[in-house]
N, C-alpha and C positions, 0 to 999 in steps of 0.2 A: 590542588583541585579548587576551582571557581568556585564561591556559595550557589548553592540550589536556590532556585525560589520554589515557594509552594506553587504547587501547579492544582491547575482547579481539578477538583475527584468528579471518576463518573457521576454519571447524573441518570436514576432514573425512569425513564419511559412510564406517562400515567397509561393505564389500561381502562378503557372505559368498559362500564358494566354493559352488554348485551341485554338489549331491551326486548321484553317477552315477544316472541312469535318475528325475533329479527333476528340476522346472521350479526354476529358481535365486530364491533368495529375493528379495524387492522389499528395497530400500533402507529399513531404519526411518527416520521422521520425529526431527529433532535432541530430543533432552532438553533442550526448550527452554519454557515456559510459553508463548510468543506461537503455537505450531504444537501446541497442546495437543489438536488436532482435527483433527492431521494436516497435509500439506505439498499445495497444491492444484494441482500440478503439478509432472512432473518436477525435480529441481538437484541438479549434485553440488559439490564445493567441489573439482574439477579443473580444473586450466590450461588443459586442452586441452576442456573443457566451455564453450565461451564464449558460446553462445546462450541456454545457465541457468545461469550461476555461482551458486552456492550461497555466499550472507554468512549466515551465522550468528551474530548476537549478541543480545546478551539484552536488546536494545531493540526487534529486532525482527530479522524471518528473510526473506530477502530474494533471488529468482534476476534477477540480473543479465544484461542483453542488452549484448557491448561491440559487435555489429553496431548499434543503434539507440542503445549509449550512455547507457541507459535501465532500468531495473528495469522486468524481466514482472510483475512483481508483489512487494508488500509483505507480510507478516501481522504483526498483533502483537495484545497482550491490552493492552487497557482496564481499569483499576479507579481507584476515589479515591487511589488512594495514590500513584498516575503525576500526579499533577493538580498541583504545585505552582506558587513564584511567581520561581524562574531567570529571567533573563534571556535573551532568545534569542540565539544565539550566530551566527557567521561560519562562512559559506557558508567549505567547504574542499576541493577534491581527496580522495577516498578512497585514504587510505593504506595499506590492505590489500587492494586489487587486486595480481593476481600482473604479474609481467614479463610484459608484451605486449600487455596490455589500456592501452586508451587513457583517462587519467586526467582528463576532464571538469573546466573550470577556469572558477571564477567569473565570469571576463570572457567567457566563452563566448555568455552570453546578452546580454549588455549591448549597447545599440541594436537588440533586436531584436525590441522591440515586444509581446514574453512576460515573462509571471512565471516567476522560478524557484521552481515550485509545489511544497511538501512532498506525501509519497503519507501517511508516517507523518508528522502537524503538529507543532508545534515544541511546543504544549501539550499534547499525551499524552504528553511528555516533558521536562517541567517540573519535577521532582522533583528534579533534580541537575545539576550542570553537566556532569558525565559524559554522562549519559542524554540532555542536549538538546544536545550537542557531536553525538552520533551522526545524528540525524536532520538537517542541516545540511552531513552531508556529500553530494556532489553524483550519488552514487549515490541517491539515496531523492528527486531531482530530478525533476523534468520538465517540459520547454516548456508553459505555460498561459496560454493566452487570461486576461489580468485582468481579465474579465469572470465566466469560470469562476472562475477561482480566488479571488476577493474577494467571492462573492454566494452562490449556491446552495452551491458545493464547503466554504466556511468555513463558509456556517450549517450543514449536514450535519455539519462535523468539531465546532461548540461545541453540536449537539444531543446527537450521541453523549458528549460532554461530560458534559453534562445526567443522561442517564441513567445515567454512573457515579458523580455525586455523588449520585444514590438508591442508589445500592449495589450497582446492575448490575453484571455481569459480560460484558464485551463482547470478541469476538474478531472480527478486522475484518481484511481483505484489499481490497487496493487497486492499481488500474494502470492502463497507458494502455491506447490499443486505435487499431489505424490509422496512416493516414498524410494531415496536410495538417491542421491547423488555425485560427487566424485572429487576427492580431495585433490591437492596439492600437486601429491604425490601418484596419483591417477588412479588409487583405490576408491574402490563403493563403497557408501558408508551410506548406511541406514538411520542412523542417527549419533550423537554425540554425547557426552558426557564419560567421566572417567565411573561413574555410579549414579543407581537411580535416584532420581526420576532423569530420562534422557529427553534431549530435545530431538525429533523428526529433522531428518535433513530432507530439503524436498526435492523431488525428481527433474522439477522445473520452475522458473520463477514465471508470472504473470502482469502486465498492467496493460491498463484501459486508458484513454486521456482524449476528453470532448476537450477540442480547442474551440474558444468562441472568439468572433474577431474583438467583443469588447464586452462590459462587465454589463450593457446595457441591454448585448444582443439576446435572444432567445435563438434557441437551437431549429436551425436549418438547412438540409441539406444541402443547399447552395451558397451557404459560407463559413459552415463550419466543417472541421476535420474529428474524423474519428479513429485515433491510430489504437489500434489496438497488436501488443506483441507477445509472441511465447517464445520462452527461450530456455534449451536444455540448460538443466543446473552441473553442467561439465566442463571438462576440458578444451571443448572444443570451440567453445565461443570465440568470434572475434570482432575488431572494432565496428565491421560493418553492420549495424543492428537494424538498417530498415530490410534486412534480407529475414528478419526474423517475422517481420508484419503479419497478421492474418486477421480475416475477418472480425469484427468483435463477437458477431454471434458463436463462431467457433469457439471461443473463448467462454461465452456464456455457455456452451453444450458440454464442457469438458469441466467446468467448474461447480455447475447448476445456479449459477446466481445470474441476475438483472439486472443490469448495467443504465443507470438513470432511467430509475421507471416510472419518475414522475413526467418524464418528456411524453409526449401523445405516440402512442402505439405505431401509427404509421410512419410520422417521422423518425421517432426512432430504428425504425426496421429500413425504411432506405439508407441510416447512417450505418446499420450493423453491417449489414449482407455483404457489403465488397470489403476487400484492405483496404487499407490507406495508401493510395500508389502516387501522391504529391511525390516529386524527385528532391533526394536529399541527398547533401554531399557532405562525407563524413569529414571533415577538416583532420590534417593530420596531428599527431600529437606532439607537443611543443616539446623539443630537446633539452 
């Protein structure tokens, strides 16, 4: 095993005081590049917050569920410069979960007929061994049909690839959704572990991903893309994943989160309302 480096610990959120006879200000989003478009649901990074624990780091920003065991949700920013050629590193325990949250451990999954499926992939964080240690820890995990996660879900994570070695600019949010997914072996499984506490397997995986043509542009429906995909967490997956595309707002109505809500309301809603229907050609896979 590689040495670890320390990875920065969550961080906080200040809460400003509501001032007499005013509604109390909302939580600012982390000074973080991956949340550059805002936080798409509630998190705070308090103890007593455990249904969205707030991870802030600069690999990516992330609310934590320790009821499911599970990340609500991932964000972070794509560019070439996150792309390199590290080595992928060893599945590890999240070391900055506070006291009392339950610390999800490698052998958790093991005989159980799932991947331990990245949300943020082990290659948009290839760049340093820092940066790919992060995404390997077992918060940014989740029970995945290796059907899902080896066909549609990878060619989706090495398309968006794709389009940051053109030079894109992609911010991209990802998570489960549900309860009951489908092993290996083609059984349902509700969740995992050989004993409690058990991890959630989820019904279906999710991501979101504003492509911008460059790090300068601001978001416009006439030149940015907005792919958003759901994909049963089964057997039946296959490599064709832009069949999986659906609107992003559907995707907000079935999750209840806001997908860059700092972009302007209208703009945002003519990027949500349709799929993504650019034509993509799935490349076959190398023998």
């Amino acid at each position: 095993m590689r040495r670890r480096w320390l990875l920065v610990p969550a961080v906080g959120l200040i809460v400003a005081a509501a001032v007499a006879g005013q509604p109390p200000k909302k939580d600012p989003p982390p000074k973080n590049r991956n949340t550059r478009w805002g936080l798409p649901g509630p998190a705070k990074a308090d103890p007593q917050n455990k249904d969205a624990f707030l991870i802030d780091r600069p690999q990516y920003v992330m609310s934590y569920s320790d009821k499911k065991k599970t990340a609500n949700w991932v964000a972070w920013n794509l560019v070439k410069a996150d792309i390199g050629r590290v080595a992928r590193g060893a599945f590890e325990e999240d070391p900055d979960l506070p006291p009392g949250f339950v610390r999800v451990q490698f052998n958790t999954y093991t005989g159980s007929g799932l991947d331990r499926g990245h949300l943020c992939p082990s290659k948009d964080r290839s760049a340093s061994e820092a940066d790919n240690d992060a995404v390997f820890l077992m918060t940014n995990i989740v029970p995945q049909s290796p059907a899902c996660n080896q066909t549609g879900w990878e060619r989706l994570e090495s398309c968006c690839r794709d389009l940051a070695f053109e030079g894109k600019d992609l911010y991209i949010v990802a998570g489960p959704w549900g309860i009951g997914g489908q092993t290996e072996a083609g059984q349902k499984a509700l969740t995992i572990g050989r004993r409690a506490p058990f991890v959630t397997v989820p019904a279906a995986v999710w991501k979101v991903v504003l492509v911008l043509p460059n790090r300068a542009a601001a978001p416009n429906p006439a030149t940015a893309r907005l792919i958003a995909v759901w994909m049963p967490n089964d057997n039946s997956v296959t490599d064709d994943w832009p069949k999986y595309r659906v609107p992003a707002a559907e995707v907000e109505k079935k999750t209840g989160l806001k997908f860059f809500p700092l972009i302007p309301d209208e703009t945002a809603a003519a990027l949500k309302e349709k799929a993504d229907e650019v034509k993509v050609v799935v490349p076959p896979r190398k023998k």
